[in-house]
N, C-alpha and C positions, 0 to 999 in steps of 0.2 A: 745029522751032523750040522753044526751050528757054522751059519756065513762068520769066513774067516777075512780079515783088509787085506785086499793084496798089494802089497807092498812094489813096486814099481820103477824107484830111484826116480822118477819126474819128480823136480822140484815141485810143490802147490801153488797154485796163483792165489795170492791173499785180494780181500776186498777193499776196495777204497778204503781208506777208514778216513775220521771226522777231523784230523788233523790238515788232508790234503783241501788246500782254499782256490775254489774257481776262479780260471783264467782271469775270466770277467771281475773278478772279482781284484783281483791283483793289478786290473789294468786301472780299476776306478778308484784306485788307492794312491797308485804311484803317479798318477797324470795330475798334473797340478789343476787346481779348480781354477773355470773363465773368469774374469771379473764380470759383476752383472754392472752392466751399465745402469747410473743414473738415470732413472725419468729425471726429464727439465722441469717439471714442474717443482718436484724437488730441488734442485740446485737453485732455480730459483727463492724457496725460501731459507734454506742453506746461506745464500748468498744474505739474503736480509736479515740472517739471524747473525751473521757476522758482523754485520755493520751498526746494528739498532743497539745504541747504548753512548757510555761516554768511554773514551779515550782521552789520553795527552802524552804529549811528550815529556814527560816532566824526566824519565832514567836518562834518557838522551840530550837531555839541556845539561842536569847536573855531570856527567861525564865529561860532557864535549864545550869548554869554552866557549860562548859565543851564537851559541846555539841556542833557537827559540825556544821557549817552553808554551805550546799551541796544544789548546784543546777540542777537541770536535764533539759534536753534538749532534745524535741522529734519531730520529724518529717516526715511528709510522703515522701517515695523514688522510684522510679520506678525503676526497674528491669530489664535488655533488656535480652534477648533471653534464659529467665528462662527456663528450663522445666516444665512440669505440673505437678511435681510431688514434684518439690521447692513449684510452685506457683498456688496452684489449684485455682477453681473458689471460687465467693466472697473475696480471701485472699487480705492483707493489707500490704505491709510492711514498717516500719517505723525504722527512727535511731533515735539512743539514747546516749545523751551523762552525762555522771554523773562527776561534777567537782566540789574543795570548790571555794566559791566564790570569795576568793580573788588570786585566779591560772584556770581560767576558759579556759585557751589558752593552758593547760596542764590538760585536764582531765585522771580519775584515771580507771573511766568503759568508754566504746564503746560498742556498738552492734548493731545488728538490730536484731528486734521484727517482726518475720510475725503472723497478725493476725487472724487467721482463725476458722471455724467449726471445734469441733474436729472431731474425724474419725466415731464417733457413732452419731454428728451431737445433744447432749445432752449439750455440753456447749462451750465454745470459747476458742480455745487456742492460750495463747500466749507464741509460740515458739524462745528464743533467741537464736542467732548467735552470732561465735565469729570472729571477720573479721582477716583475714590474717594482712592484712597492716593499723592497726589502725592510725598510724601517718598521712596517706595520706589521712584519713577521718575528720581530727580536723576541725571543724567547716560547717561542710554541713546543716548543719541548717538554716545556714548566708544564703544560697546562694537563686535566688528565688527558685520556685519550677519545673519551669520548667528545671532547670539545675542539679536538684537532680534525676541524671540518674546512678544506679551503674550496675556492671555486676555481672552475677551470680558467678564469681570468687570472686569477692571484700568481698561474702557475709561469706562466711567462716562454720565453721562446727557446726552443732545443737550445743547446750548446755544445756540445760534444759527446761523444760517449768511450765507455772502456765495455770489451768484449771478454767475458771471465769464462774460464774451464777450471772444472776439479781438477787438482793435481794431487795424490793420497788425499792427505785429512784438508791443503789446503786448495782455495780459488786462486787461480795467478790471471792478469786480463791488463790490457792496455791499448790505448785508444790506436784509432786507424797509424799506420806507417810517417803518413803525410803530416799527423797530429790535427788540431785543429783549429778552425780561424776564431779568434778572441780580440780584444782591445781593452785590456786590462792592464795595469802600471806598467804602459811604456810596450807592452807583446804583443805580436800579431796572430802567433800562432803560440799553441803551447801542447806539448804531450805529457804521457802520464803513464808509467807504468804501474799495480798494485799489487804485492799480496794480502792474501785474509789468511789467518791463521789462530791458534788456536788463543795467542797472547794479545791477540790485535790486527795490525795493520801494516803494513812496508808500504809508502808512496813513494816515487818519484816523478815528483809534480814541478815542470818546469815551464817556462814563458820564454819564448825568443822574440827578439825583433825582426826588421826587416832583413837586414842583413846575416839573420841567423846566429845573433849570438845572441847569449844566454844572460836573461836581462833579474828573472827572477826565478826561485825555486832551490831544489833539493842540487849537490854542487857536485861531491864527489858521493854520498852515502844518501839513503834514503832517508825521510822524516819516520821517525821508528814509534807510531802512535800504540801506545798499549792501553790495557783497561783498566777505568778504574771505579768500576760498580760493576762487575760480574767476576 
């Protein structure tokens, strides 16, 4: 006699099938992903690949009455027989020239910017220089790159710095609370807020006097520098 199914009324337990998705699996889907943090050495050139070029003001003059139309000018520069204390590792240094557009062959700022880690290695700082002999710097920008060679003499003495973090796509940084000591048209101290972004620049670059009032700079709105060769 041939085995018969015996029938039993227990429901069957069926087998997993290919539709059921591991826990694990569900949990690595729905958790949103960490952000990976920046290496500095990254934001570092991040940071100089925002600034290296030309800007001006020129949207912000024509809109706004009365308002400058300043162009900036930045470049990278090599350095010869810096110390390592000018020029640690990772660092950038770059000139900068700030002129209005229609006297571009007599700019009003010079400097150089070295871009670096700062000392805790927590954001990027950009530290500027005030050169000795600015006259003999007008126009190094022009020249190609291989011929923007200056000496650690040419670079001149710290002057202040802005301390910049990534915020999404842009850098936002602005110098110490206290701001900094200067003696430039009539300011003793002046501070600077900046953003870099992907159109440019936001500064709020201002100069006070002794008594804290606001001798030169940005009033109520920032100087709104955007590009105009990238």
């Amino acid at each position: 006699m041939k085995n018969q199914r015996v029938r039993t009324g227990v429901p069957q337990v069926t087998k997993p099938s290919a539709l059921i998705v591991p826990i694990a699996f569900l949990w690595a889907v729905t958790t949103p992903a960490q952000a990976v943090p920046i290496p500095i050495e990254q934001q570092v050139q991040d940071v100089v690949s925002h600034l290296v070029g030309v800007m001006d003001t020129s949207a912000q003059a024509a809109a706004t009455p009365g308002a400058p139309n300043v162009r900036m000018t930045t470049c990278q520069v090599s350095v010869e027989n810096a110390d390592t204390s000018l020029n640690p590792r990772s660092s950038v240094f770059l000139y900068q020239e700030q002129a209005l557009s229609e006297s571009l062959n007599s700019p009003y700022r010079q400097r150089f910017l070295r871009i670096a880690p700062s000392t805790g290695g927590e954001s990027v700082e950009s530290l500027a220089f005030k050169p000795p002999t600015p006259e003999a710097l007008i126009g190094l920008c022009n020249q190609l790159e291989a011929k923007r060679v200056v000496q650690q003499s040419d670079i001149g003495e710290a002057a202040c710095s802005v301390f910049l973090k990534p915020e999404g796509e842009n850098y936002i940084g602005e110098t110490p609370a206290e701001g900094c000591a200067t003696n430039v048209r009539g300011a003793v101290r002046i501070t600077n807020r900046i953003v870099l972004h992907q159109t440019g620049m936001d500064t709020l670059d201002r100069g006070f006097d002794a008594n804290g009032n606001r001798v030169w700079g940005a009033k109520d709105q920032p100087y709104q520098f955007r590009w105009v060769d990238k």
